[in-house]
PDB file of N, CA, C and O in Angstrom:
ATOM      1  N   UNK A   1      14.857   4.040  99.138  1.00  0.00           N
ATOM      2  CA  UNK A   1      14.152   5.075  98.404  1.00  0.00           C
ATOM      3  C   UNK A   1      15.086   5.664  97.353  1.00  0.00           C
ATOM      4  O   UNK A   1      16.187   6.134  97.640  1.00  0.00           O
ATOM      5  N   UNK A   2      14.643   5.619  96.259  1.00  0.00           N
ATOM      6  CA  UNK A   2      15.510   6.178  94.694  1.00  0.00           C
ATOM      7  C   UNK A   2      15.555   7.788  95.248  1.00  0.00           C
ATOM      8  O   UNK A   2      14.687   8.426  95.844  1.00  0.00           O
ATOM      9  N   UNK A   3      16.738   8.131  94.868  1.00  0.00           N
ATOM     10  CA  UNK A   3      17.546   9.694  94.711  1.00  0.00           C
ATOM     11  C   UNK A   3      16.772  10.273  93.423  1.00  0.00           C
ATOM     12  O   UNK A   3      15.870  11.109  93.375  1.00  0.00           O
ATOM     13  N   UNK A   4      17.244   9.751  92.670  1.00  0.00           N
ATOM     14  CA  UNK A   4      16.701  10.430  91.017  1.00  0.00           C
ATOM     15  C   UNK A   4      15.397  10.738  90.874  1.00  0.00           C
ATOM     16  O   UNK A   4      14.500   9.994  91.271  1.00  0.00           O
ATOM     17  N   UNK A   5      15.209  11.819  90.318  1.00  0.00           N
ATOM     18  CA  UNK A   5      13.718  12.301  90.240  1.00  0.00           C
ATOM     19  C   UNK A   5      12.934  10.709  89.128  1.00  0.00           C
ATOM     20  O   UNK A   5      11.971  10.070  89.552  1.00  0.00           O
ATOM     21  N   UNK A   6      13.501  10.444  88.007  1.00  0.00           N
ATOM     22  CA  UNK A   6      12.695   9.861  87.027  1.00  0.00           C
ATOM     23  C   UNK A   6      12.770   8.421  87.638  1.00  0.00           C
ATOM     24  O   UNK A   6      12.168   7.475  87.129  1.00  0.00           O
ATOM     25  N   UNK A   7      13.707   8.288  88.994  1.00  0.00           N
ATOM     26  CA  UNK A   7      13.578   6.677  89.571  1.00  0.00           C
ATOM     27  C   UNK A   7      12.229   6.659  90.592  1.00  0.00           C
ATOM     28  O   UNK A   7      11.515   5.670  90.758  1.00  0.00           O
ATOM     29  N   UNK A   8      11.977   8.428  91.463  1.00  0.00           N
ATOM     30  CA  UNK A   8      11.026   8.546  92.420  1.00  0.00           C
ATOM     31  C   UNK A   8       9.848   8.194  91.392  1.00  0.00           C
ATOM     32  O   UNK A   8       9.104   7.342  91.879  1.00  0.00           O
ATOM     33  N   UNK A   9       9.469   8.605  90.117  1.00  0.00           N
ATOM     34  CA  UNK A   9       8.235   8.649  89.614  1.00  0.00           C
ATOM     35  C   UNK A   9       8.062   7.280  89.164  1.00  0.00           C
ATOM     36  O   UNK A   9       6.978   6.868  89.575  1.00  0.00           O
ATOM     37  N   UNK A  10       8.672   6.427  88.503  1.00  0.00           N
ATOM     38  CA  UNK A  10       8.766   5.158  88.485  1.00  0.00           C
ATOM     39  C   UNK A  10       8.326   4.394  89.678  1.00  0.00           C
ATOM     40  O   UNK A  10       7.481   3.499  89.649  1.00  0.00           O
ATOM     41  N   UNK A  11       8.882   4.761  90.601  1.00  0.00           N
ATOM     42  CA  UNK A  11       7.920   3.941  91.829  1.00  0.00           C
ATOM     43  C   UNK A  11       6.624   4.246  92.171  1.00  0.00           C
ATOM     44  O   UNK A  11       5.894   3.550  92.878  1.00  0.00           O
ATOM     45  N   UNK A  12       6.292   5.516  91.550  1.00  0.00           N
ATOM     46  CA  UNK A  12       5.201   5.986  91.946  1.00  0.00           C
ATOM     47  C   UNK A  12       4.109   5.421  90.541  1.00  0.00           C
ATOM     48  O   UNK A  12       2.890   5.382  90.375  1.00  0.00           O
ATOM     49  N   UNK A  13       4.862   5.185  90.024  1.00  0.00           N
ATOM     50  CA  UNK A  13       3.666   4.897  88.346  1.00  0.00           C
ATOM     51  C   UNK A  13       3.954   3.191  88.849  1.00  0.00           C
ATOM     52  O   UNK A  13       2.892   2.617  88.608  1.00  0.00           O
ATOM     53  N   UNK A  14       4.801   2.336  89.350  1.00  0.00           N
ATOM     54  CA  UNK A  14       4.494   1.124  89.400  1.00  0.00           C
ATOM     55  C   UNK A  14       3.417   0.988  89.948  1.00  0.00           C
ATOM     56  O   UNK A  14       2.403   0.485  89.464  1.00  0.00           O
ATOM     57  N   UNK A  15       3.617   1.578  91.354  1.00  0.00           N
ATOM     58  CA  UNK A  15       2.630   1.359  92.617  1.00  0.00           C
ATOM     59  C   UNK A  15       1.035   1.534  92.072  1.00  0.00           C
ATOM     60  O   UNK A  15       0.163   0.761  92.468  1.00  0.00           O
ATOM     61  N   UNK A  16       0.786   2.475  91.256  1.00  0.00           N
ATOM     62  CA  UNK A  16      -0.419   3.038  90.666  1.00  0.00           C
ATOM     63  C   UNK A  16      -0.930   1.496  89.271  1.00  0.00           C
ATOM     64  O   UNK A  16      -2.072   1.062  89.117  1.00  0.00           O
ATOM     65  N   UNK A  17       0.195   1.075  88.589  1.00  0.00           N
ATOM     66  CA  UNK A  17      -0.001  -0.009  88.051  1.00  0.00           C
ATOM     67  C   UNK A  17      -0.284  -1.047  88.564  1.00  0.00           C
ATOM     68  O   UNK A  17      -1.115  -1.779  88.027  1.00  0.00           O
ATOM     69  N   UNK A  18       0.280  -1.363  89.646  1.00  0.00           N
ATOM     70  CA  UNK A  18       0.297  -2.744  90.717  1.00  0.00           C
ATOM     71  C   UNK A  18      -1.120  -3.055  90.983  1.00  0.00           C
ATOM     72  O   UNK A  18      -1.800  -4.079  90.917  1.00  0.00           O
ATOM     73  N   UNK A  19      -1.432  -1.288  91.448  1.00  0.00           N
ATOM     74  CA  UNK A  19      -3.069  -1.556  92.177  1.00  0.00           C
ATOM     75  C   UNK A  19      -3.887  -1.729  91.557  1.00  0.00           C
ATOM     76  O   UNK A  19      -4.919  -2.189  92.046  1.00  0.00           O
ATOM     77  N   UNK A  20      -3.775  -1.386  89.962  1.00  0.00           N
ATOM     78  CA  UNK A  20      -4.554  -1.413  89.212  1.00  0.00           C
ATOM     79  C   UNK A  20      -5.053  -3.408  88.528  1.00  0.00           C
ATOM     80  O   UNK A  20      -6.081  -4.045  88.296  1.00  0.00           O
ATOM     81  N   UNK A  21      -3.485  -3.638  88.475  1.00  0.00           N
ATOM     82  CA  UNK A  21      -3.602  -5.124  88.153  1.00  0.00           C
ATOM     83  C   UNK A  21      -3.966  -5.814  88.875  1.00  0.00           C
ATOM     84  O   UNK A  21      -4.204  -6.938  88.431  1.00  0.00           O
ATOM     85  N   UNK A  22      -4.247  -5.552  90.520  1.00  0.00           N
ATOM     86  CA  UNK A  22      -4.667  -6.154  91.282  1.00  0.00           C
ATOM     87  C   UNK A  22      -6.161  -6.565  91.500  1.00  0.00           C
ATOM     88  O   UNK A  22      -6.728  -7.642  91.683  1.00  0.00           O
ATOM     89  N   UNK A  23      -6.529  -5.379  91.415  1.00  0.00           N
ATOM     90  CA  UNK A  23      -7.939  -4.930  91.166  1.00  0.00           C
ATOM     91  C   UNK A  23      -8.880  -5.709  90.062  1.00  0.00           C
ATOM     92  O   UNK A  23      -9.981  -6.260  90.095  1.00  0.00           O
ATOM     93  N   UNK A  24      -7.989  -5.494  89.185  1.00  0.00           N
ATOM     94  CA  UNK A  24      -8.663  -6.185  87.650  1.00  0.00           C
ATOM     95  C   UNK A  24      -8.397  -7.864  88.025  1.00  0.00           C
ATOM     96  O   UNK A  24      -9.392  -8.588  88.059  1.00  0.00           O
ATOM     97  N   UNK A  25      -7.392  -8.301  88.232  1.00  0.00           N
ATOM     98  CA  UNK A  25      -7.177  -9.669  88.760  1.00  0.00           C
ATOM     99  C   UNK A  25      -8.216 -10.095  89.476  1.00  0.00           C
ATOM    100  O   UNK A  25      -8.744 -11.191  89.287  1.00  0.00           O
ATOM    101  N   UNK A  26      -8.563  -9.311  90.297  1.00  0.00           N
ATOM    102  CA  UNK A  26      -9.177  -9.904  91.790  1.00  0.00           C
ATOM    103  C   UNK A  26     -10.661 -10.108  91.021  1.00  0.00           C
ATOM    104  O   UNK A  26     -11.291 -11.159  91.142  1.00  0.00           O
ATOM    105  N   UNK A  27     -11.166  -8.923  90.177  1.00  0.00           N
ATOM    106  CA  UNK A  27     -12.489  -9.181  89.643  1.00  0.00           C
ATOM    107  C   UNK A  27     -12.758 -10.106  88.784  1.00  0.00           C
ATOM    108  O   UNK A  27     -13.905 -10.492  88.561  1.00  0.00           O
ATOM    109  N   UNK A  28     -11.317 -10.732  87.990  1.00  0.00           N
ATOM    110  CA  UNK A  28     -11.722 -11.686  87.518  1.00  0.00           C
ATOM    111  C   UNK A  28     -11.695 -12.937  88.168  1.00  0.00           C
ATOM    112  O   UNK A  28     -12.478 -13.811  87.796  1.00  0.00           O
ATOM    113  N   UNK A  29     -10.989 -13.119  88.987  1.00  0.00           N
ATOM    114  CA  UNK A  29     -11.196 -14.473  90.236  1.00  0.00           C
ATOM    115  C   UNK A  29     -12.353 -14.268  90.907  1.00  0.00           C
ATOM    116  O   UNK A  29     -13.024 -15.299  90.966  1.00  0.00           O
ATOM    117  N   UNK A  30     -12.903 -13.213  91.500  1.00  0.00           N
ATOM    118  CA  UNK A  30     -14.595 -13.125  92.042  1.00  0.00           C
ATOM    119  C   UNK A  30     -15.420 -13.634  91.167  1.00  0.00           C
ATOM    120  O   UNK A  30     -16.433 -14.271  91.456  1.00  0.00           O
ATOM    121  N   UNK A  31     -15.030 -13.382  90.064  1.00  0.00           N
ATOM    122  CA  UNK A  31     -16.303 -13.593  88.534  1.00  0.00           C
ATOM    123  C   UNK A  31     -16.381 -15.141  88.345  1.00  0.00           C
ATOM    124  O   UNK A  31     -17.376 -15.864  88.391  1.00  0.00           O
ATOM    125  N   UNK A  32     -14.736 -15.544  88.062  1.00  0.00           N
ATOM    126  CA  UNK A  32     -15.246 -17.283  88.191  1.00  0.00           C
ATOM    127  C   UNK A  32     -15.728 -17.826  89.357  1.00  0.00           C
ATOM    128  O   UNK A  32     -16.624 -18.669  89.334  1.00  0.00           O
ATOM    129  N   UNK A  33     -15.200 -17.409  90.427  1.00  0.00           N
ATOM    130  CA  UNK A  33     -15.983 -17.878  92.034  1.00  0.00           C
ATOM    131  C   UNK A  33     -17.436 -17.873  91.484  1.00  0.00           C
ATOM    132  O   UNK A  33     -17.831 -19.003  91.194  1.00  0.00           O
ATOM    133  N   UNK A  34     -18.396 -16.787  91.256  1.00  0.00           N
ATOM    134  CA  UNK A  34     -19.682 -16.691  90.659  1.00  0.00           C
ATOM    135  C   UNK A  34     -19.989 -17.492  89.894  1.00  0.00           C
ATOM    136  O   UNK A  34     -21.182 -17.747  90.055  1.00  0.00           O
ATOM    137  N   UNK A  35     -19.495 -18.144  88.998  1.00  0.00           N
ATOM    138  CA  UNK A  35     -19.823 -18.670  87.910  1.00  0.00           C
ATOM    139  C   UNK A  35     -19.790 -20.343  88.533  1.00  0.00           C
ATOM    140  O   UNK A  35     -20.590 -21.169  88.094  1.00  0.00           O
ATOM    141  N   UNK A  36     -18.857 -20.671  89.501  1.00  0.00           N
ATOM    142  CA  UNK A  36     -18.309 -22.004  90.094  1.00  0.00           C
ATOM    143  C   UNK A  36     -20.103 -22.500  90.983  1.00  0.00           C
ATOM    144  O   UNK A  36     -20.704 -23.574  91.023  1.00  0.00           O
ATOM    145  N   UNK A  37     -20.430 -21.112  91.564  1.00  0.00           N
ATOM    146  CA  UNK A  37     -21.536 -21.233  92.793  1.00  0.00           C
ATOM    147  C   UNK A  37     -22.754 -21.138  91.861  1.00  0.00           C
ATOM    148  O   UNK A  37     -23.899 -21.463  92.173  1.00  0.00           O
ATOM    149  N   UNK A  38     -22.311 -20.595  90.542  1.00  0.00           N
ATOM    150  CA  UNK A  38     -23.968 -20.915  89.792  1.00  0.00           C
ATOM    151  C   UNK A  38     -24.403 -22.302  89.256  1.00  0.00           C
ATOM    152  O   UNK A  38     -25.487 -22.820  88.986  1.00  0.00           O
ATOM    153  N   UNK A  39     -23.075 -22.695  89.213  1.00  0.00           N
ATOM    154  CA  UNK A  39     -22.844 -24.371  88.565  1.00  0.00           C
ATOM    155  C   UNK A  39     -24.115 -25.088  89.015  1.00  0.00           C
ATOM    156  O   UNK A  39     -24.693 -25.869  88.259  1.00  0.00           O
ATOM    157  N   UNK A  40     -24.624 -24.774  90.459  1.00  0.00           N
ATOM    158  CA  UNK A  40     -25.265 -25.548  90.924  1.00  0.00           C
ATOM    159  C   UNK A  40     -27.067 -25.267  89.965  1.00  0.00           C
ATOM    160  O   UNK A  40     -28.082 -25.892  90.273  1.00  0.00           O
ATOM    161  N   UNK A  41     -27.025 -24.628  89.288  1.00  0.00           N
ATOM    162  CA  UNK A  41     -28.366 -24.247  88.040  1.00  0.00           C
ATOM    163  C   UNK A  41     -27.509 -23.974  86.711  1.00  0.00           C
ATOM    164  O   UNK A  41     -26.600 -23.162  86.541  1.00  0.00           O
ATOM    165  N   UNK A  42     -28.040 -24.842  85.876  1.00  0.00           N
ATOM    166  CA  UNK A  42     -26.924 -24.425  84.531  1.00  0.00           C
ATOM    167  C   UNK A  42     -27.422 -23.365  83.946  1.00  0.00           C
ATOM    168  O   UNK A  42     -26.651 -22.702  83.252  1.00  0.00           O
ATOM    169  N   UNK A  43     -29.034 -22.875  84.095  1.00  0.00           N
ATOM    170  CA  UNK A  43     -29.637 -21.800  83.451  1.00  0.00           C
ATOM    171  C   UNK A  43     -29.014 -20.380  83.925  1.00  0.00           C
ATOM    172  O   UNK A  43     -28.541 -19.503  83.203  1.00  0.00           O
ATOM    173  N   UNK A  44     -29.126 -20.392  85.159  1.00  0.00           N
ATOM    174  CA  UNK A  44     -28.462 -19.065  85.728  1.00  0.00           C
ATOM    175  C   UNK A  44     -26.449 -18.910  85.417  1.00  0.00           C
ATOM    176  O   UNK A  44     -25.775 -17.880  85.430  1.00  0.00           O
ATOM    177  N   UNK A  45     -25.991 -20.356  85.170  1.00  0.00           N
ATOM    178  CA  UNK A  45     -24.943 -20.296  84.787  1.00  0.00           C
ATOM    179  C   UNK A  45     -24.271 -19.918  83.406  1.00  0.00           C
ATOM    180  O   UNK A  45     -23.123 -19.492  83.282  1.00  0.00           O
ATOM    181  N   UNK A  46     -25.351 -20.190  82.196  1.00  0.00           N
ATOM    182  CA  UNK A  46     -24.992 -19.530  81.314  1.00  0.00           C
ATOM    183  C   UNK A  46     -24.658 -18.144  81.509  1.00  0.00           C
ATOM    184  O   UNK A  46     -23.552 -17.611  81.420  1.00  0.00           O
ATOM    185  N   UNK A  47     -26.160 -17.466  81.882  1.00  0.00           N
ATOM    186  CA  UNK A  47     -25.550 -16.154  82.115  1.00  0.00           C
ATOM    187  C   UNK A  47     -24.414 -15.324  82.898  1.00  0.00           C
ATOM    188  O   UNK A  47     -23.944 -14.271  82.467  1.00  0.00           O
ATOM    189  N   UNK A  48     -24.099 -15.835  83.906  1.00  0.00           N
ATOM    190  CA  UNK A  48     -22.863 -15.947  84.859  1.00  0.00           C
ATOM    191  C   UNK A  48     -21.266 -16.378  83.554  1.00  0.00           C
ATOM    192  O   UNK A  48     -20.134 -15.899  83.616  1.00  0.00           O
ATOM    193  N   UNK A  49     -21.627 -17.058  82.873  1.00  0.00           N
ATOM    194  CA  UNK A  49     -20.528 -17.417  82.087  1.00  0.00           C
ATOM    195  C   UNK A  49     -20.392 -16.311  81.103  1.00  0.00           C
ATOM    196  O   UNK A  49     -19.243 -16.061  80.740  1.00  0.00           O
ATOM    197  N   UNK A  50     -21.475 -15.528  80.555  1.00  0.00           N
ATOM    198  CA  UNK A  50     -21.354 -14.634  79.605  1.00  0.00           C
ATOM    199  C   UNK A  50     -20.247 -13.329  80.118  1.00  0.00           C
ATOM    200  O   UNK A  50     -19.306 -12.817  79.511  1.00  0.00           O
ATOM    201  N   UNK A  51     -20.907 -13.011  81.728  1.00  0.00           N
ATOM    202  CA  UNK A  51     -20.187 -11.939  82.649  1.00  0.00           C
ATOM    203  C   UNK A  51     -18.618 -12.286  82.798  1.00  0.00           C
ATOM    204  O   UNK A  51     -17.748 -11.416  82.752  1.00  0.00           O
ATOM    205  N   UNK A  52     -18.270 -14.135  83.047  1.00  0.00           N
ATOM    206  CA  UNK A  52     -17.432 -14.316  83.594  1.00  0.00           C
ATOM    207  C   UNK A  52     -16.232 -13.949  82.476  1.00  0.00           C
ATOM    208  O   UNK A  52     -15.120 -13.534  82.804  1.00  0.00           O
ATOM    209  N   UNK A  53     -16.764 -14.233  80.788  1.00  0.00           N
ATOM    210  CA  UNK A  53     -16.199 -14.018  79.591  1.00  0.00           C
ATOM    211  C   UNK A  53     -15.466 -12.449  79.518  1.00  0.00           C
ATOM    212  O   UNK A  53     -14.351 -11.947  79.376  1.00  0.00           O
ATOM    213  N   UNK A  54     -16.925 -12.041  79.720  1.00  0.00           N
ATOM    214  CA  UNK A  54     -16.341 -10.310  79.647  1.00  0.00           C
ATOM    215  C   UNK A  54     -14.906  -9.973  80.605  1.00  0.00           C
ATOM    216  O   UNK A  54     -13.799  -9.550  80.274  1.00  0.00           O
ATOM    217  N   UNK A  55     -15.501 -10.381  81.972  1.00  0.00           N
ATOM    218  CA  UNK A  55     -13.888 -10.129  82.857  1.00  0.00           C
ATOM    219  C   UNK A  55     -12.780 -10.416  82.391  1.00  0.00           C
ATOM    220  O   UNK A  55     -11.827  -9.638  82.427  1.00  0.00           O
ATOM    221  N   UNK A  56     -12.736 -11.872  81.757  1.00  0.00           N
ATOM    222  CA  UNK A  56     -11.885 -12.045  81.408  1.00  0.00           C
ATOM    223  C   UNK A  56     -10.952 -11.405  80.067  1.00  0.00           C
ATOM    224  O   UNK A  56      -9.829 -11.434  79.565  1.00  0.00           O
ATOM    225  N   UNK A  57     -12.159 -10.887  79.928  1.00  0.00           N
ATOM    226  CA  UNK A  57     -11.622 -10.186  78.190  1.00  0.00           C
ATOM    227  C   UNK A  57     -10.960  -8.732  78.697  1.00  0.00           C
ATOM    228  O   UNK A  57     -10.044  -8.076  78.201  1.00  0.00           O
ATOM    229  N   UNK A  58     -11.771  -8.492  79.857  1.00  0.00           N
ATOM    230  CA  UNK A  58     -11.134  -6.971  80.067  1.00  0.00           C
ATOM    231  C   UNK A  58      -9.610  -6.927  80.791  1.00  0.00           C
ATOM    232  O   UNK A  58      -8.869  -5.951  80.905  1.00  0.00           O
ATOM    233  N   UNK A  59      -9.325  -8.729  81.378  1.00  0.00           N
ATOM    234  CA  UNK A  59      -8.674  -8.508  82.130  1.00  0.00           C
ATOM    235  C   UNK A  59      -7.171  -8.379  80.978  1.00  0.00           C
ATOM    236  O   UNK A  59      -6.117  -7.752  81.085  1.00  0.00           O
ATOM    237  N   UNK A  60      -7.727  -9.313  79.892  1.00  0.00           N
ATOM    238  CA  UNK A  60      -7.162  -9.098  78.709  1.00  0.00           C
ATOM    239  C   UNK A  60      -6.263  -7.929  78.313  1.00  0.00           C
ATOM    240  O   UNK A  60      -5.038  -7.812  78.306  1.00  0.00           O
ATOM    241  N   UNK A  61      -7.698  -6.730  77.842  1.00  0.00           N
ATOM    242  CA  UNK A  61      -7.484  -5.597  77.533  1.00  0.00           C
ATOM    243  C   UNK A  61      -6.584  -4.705  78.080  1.00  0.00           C
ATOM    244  O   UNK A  61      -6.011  -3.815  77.452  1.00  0.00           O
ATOM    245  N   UNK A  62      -6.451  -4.977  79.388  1.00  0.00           N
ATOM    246  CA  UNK A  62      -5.593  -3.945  80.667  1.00  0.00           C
ATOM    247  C   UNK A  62      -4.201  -4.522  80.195  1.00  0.00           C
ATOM    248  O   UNK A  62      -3.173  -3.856  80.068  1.00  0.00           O
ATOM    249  N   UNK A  63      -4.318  -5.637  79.997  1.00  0.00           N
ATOM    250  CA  UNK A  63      -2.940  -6.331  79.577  1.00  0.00           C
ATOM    251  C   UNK A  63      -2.665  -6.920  80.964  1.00  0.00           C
ATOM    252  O   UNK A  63      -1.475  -6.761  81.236  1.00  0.00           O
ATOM    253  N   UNK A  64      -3.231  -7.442  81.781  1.00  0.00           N
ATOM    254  CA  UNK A  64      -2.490  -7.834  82.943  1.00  0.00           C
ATOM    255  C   UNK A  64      -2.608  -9.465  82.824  1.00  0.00           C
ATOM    256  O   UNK A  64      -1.914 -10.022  83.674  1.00  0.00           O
ATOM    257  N   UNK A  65      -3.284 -10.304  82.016  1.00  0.00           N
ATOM    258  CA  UNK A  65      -3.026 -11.628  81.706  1.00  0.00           C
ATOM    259  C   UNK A  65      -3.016 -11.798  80.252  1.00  0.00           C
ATOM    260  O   UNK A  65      -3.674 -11.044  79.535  1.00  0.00           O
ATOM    261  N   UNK A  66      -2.433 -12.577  79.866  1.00  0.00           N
ATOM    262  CA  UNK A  66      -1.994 -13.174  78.437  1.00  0.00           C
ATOM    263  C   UNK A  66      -3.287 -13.595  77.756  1.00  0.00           C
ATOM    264  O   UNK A  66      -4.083 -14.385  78.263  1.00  0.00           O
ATOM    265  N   UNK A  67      -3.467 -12.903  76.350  1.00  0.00           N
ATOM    266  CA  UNK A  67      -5.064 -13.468  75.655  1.00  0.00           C
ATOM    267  C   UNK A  67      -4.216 -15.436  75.573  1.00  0.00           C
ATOM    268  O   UNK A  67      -4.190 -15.553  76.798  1.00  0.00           O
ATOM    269  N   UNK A  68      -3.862 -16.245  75.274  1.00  0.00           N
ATOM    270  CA  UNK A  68      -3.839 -17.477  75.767  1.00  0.00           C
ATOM    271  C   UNK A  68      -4.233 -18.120  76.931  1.00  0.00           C
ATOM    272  O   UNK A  68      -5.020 -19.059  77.059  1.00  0.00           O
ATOM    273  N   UNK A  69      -3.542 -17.456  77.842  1.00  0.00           N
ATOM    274  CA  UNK A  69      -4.145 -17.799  78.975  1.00  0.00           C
ATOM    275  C   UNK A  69      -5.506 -17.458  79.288  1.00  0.00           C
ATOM    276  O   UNK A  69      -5.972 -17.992  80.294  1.00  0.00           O
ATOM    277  N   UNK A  70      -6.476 -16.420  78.415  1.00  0.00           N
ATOM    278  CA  UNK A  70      -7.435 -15.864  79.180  1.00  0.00           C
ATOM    279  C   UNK A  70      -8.671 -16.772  78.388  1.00  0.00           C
ATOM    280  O   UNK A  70      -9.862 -16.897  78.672  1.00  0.00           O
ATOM    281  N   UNK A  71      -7.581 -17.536  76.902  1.00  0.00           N
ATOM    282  CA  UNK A  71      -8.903 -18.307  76.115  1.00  0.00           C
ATOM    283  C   UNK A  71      -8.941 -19.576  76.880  1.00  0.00           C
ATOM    284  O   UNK A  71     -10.047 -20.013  77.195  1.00  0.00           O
ATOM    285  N   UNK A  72      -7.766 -20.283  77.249  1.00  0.00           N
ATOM    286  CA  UNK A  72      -7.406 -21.534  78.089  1.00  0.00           C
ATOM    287  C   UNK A  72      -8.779 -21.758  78.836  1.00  0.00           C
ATOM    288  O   UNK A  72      -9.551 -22.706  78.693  1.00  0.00           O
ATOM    289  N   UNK A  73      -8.973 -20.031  80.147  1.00  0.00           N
ATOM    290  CA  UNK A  73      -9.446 -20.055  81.136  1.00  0.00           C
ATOM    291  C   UNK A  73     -10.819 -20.561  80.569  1.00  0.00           C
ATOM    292  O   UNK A  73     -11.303 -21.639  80.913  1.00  0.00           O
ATOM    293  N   UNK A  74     -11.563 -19.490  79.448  1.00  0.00           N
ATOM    294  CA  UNK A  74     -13.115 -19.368  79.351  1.00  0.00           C
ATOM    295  C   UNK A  74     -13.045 -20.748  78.073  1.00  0.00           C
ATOM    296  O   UNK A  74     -14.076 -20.669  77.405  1.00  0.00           O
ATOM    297  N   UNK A  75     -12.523 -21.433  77.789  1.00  0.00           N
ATOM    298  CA  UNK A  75     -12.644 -23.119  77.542  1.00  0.00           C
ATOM    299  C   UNK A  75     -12.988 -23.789  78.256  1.00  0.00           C
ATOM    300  O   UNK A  75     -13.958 -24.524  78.071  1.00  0.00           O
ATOM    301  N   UNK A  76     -12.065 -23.740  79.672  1.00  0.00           N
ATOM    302  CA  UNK A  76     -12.057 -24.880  80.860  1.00  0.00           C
ATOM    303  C   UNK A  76     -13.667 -24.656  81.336  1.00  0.00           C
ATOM    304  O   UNK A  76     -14.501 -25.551  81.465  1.00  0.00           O
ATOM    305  N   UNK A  77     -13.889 -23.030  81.587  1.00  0.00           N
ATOM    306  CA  UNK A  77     -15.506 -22.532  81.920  1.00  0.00           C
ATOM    307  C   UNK A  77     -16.253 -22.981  81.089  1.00  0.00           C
ATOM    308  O   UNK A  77     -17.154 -23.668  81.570  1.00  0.00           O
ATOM    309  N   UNK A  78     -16.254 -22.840  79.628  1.00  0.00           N
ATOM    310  CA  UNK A  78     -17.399 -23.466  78.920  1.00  0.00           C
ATOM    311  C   UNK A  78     -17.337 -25.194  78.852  1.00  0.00           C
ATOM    312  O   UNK A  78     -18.416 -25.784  78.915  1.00  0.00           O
ATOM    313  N   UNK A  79     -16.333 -25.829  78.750  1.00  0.00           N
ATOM    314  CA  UNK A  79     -16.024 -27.368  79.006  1.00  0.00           C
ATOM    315  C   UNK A  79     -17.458 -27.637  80.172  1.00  0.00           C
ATOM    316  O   UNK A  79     -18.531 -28.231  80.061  1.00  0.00           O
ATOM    317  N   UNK A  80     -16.749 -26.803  81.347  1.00  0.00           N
ATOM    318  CA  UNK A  80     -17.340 -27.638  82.841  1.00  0.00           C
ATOM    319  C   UNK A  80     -18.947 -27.030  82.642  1.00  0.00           C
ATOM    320  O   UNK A  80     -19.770 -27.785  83.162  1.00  0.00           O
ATOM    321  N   UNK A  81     -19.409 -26.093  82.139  1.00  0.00           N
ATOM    322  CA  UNK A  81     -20.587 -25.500  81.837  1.00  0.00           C
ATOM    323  C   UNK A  81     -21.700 -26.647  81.222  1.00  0.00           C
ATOM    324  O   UNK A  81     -22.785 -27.117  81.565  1.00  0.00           O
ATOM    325  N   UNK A  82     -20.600 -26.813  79.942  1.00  0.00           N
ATOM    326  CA  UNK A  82     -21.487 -28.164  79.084  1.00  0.00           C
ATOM    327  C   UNK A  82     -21.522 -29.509  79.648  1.00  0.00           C
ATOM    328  O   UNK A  82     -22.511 -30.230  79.514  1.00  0.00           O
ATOM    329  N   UNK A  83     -20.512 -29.854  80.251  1.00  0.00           N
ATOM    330  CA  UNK A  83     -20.482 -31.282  81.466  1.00  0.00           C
ATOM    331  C   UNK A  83     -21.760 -30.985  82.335  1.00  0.00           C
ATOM    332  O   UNK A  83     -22.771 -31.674  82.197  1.00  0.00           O
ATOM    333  N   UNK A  84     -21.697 -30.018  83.169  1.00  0.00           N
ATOM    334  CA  UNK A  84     -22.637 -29.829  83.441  1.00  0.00           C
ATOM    335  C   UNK A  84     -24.455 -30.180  83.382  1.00  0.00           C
ATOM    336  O   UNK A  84     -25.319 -30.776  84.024  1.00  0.00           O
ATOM    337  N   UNK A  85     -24.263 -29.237  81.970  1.00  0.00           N
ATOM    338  CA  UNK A  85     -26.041 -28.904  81.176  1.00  0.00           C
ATOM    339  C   UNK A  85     -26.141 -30.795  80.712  1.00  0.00           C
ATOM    340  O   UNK A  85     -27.286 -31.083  80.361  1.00  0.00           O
ATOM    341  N   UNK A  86     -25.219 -31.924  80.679  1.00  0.00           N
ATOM    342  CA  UNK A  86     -25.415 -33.228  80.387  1.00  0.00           C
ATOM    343  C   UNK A  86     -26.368 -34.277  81.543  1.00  0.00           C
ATOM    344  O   UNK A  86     -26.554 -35.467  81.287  1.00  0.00           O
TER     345      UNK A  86
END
């Protein structure tokens, strides 16, 4: 446990960050799970892909994944989307 007052608050603003990135993480891995189980109807999957976009954009916004990595992701989603609708 940190002595210094500005080392105690630092642990206390990580911990509050941590949970936060966790959170946002986790909703965007639930969102593609959703989008994986709609696969099985491509109609209901578009829309599932539109939601799955947004997560990913927000997960963006929070800054807790890299916009590269987050276009990579909703490529690979629209790729397997259109394989799919074939």
């Amino acid at each position: 446990m940190p002595n210094i007052k500005s080392a105690k608050k630092r642990v206390k603003v990580s911990l509050k960050k941590n949970l936060r990135n966790r959170m946002v993480k986790s909703a965007m891995r639930t969102s593609v799970k959703k989008f994986e189980a709609a696969m099985a109807d491509p109609t209901t999957a578009g829309v599932q892909l539109s939601a799955t976009t947004s997560a990913i954009d927000k997960a963006v916004a929070k800054g807790v994944i890299h916009k590269n990595a987050a276009n990579r992701k909703k490529a690979r989603l629209a790729k397997q989307l259109a394989k799919a609708a074939l």
